[in-house]
MIMAR-148679 format. One record per residue: y, x, z of N, C-alpha, C, O in turn; residue in three letters. Coordinates in steps of 0.001 Angstrom, whole numbers, padded with zeros to 6 digits, always signed. Last residue first. Layout:
REM MIMAR-148679
YXZYXZYXZYXZALA/...
***
This chain:
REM MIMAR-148679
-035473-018730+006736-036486-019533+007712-036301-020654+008059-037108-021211+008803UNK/-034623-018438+003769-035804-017919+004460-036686-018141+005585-037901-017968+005689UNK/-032183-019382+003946-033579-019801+002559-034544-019591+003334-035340-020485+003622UNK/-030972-017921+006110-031220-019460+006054-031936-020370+005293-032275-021527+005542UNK/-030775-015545+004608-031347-015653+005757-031839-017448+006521-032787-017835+007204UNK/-029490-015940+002402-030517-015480+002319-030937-015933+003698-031598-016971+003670UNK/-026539-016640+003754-027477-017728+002757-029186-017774+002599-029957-018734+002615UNK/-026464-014151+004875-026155-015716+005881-027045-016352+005275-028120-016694+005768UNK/-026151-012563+002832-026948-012243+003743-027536-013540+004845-028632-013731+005373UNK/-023486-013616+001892-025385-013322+001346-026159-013932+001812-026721-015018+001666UNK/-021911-013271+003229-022080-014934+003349-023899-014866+002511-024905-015576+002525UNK/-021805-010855+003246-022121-011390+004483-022522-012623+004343-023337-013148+005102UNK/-020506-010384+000863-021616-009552+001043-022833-010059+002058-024053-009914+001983UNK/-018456-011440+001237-019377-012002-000042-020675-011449+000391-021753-012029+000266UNK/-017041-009444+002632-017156-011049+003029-017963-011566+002156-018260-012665+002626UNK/-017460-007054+001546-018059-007232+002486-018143-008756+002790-019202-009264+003159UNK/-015520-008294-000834-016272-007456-001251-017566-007746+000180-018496-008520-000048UNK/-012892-007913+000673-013567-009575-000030-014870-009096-000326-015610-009922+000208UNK/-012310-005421+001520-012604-006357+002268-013547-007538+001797-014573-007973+002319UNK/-012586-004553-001048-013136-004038-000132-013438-004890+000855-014602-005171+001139UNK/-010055-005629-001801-011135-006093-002304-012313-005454-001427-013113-006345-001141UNK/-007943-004816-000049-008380-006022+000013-009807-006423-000335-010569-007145+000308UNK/-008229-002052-000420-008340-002179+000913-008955-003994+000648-010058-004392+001023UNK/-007060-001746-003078-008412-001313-002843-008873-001626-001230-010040-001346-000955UNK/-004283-002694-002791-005372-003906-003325-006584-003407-002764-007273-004155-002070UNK/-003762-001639+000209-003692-001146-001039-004591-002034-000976-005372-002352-000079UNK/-001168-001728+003603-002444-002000+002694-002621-001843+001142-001527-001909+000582UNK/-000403+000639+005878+000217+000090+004731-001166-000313+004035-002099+000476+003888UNK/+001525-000093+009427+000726+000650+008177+001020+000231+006859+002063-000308+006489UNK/+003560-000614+010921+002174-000578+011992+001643+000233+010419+001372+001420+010602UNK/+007045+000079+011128+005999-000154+009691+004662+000213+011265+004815+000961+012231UNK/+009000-002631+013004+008519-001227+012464+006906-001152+011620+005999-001980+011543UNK/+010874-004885+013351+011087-003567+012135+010496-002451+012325+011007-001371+012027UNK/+007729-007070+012971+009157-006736+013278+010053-005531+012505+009948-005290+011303UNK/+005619-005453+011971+005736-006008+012970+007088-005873+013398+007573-004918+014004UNK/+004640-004957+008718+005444-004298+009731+005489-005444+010493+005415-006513+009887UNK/+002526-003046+006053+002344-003812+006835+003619-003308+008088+003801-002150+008465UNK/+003114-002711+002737+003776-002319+004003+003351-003243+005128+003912-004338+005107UNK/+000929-002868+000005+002001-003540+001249+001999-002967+002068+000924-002500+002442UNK/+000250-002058-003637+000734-001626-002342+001109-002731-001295+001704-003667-001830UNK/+000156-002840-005790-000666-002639-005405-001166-002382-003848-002214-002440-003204UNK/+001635-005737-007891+001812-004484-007289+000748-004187-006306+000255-005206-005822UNK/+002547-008340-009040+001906-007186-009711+002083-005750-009055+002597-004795-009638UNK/+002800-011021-007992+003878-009731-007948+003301-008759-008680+004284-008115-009046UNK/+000382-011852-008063+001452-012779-008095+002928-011641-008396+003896-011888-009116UNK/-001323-010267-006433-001637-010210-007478-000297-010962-008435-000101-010491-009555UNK/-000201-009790-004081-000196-008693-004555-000343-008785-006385+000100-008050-007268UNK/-000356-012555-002958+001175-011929-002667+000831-011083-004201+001336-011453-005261UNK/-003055-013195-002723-002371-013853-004114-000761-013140-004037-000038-013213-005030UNK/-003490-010895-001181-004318-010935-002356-003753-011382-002962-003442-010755-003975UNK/-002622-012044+001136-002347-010740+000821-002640-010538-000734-001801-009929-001398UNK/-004023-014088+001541-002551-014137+001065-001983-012873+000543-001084-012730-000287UNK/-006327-012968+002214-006565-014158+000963-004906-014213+000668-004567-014391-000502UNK/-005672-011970+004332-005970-010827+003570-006051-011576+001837-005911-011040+000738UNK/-003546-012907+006454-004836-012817+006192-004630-012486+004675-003624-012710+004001UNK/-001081-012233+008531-001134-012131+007255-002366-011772+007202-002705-010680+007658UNK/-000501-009927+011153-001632-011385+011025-001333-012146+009958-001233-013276+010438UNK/+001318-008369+010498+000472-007754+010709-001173-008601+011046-002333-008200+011137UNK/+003507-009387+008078+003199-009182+008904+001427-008754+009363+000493-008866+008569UNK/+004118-007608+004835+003408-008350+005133+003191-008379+007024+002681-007337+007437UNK/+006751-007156+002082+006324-006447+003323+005462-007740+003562+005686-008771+002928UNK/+008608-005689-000855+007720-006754-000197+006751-006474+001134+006009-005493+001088UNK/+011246-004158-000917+010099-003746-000779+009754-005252-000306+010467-005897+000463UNK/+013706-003080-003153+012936-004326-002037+011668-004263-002005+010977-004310-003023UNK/+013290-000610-004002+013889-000891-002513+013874-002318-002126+014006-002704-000965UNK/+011407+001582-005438+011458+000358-005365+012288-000068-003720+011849+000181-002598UNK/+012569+004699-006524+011830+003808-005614+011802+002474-005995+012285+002266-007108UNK/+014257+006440-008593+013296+005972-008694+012486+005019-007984+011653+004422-008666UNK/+016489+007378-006695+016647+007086-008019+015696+006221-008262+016074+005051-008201UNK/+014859+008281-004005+015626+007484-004493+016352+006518-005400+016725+005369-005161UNK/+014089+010628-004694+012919+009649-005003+014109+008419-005023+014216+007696-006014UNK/+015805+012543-007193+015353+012202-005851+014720+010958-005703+014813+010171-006645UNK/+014786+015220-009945+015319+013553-009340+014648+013130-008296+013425+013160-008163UNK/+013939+017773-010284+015825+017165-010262+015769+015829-009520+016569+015454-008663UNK/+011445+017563-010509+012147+018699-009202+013354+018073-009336+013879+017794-008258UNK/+010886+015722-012507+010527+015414-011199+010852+016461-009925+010606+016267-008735UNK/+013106+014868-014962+012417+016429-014059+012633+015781-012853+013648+015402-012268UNK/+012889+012515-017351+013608+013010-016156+012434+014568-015936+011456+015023-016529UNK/+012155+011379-019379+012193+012798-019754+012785+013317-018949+013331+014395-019184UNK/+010573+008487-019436+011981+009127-019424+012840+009988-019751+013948+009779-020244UNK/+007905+009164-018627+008347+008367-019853+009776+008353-019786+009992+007845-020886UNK/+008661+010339-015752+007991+010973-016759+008164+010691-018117+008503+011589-018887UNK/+010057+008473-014701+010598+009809-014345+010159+010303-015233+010986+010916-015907UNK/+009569+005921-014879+010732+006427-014821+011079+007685-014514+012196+008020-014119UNK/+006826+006002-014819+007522+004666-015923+009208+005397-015896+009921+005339-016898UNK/+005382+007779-013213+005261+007528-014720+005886+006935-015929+005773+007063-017148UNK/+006393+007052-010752+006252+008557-011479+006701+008054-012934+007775+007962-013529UNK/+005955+004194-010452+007249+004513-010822+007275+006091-011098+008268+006459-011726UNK/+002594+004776-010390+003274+004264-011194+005092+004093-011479+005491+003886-012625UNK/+002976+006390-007395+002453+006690-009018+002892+006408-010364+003348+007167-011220UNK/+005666+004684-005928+004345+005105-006197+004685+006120-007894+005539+006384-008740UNK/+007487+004254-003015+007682+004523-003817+005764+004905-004760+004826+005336-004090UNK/+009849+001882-001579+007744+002274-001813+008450+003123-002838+009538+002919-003377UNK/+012309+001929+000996+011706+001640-000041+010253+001682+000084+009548+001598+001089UNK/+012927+001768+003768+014048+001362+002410+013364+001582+001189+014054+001351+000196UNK/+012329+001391+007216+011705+001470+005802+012854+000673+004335+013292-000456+004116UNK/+013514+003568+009592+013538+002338+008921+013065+002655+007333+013271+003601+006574UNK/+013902+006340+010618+012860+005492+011050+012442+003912+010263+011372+003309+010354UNK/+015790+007389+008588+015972+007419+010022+014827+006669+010827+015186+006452+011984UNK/+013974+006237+005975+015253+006826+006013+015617+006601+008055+015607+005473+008549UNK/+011377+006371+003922+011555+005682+005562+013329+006448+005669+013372+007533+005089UNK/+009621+004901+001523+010112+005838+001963+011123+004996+002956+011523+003832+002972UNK/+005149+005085+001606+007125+004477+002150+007795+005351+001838+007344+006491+001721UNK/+003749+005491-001313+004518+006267-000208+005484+005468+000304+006500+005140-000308UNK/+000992+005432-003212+002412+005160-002399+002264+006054-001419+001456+006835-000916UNK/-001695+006260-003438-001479+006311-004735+000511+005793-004745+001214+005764-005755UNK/-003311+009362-002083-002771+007901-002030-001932+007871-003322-001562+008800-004039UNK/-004356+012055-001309-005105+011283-002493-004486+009795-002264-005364+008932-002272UNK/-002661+013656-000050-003567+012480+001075-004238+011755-000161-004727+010669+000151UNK/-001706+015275-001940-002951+016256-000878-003324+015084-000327-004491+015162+000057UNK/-000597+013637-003790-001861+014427-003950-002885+014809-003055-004116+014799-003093UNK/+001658+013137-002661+000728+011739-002964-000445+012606-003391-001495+011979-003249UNK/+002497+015173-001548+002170+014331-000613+001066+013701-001265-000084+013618-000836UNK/+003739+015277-004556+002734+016515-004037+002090+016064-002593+001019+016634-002389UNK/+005203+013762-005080+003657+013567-005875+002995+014666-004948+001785+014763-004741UNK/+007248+014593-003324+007079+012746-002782+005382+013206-003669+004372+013016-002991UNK/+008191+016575-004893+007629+017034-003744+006850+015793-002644+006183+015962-001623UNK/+009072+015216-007093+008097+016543-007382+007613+016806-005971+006495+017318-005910UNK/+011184+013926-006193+010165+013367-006497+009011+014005-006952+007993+013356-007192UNK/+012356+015178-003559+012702+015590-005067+011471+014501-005124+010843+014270-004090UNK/+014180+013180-000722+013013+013805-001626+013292+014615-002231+014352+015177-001954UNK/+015916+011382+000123+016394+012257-000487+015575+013579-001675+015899+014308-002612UNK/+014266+009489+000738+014926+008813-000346+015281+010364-001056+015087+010647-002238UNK/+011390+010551+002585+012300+010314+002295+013474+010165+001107+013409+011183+000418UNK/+007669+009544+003050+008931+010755+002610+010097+009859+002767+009977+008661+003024UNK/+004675+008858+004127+005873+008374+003642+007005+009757+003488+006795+010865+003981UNK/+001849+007322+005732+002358+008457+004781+003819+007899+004405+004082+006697+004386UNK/+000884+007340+008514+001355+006392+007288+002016+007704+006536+002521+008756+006926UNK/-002722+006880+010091-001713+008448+009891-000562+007477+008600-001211+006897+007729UNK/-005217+005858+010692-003698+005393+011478-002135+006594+011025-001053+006875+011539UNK/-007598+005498+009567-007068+006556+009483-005393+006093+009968-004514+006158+009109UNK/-009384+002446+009562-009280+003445+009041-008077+004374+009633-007444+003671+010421UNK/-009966-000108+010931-010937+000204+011026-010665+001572+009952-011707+001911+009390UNK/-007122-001187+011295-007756-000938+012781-009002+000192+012373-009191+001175+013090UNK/-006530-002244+009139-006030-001162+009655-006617-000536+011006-006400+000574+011491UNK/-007936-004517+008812-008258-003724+008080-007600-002293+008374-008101-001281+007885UNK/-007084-006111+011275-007941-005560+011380-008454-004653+010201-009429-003963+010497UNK/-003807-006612+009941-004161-005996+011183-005823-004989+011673-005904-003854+012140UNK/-004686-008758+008329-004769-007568+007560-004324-006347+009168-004764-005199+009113UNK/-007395-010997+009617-005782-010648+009555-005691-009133+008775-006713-008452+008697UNK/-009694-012528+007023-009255-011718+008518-007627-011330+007947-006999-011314+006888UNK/-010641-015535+005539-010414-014103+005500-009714-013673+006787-009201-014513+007526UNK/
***
């Protein structure tokens, strides 16, 4: 499998992210208009948390918090599991699946280069299957 570097290479270089101080009503409204399902959150340039969808739901909503009252903070995940930027995509995979989470922060040292989503991996694995096909087929054939 390829470095997770090149799965970033081949989409949209823009990282989405907010800050701790947030409201978490205004962290979903990000997560809406870019249709993502995280968010870093970045405090002075440095990354201190993820925050997603799923912590919406488990702690703010099933809770009976108010997503205008509570800052994302409250809610984030602050160890964040992170992946360097040549981290192949087969590690990426058992990291994500092994942890149960969907999201990685890709960072080079301390700064975030992007962020990968399972849907990025399989995608990937997805084309690599796709190719070894095509390879196989093509080698039946002549």
């Amino acid at each position: 499998m390829r470095p997770v570097v090149d799965l970033l290479k081949k989409r949209e270089q823009t990282l989405w992210s907010t800050s701790p101080q947030t409201s978490v009503f205004e962290a979903l409204q990000v997560l809406a208009t870019h249709d993502v399902g995280a968010l870093m959150v970045m405090d002075q340039g440095k990354l201190v948390g993820i925050v997603s969808e799923r912590d919406y739901t488990r702690k703010v909503a099933l809770a009976g918090k108010s997503s205008k009252d509570t800052p994302v903070r409250d809610i984030m995940t602050a160890n964040v599991l992170t992946v360097a930027p040549q981290t192949g995509t087969k590690d990426c995979m058992a990291l994500m699946s092994q942890k149960k989470i969907r999201h990685l922060p890709v960072v080079e040292g301390t700064t975030v280069v992007g962020m990968i989503s399972i849907r990025d991996i399989m995608d990937d694995i997805i084309a690599n299957h796709e190719m070894t096909i095509n390879h196989l087929q093509n080698y039946i054939a002549s």
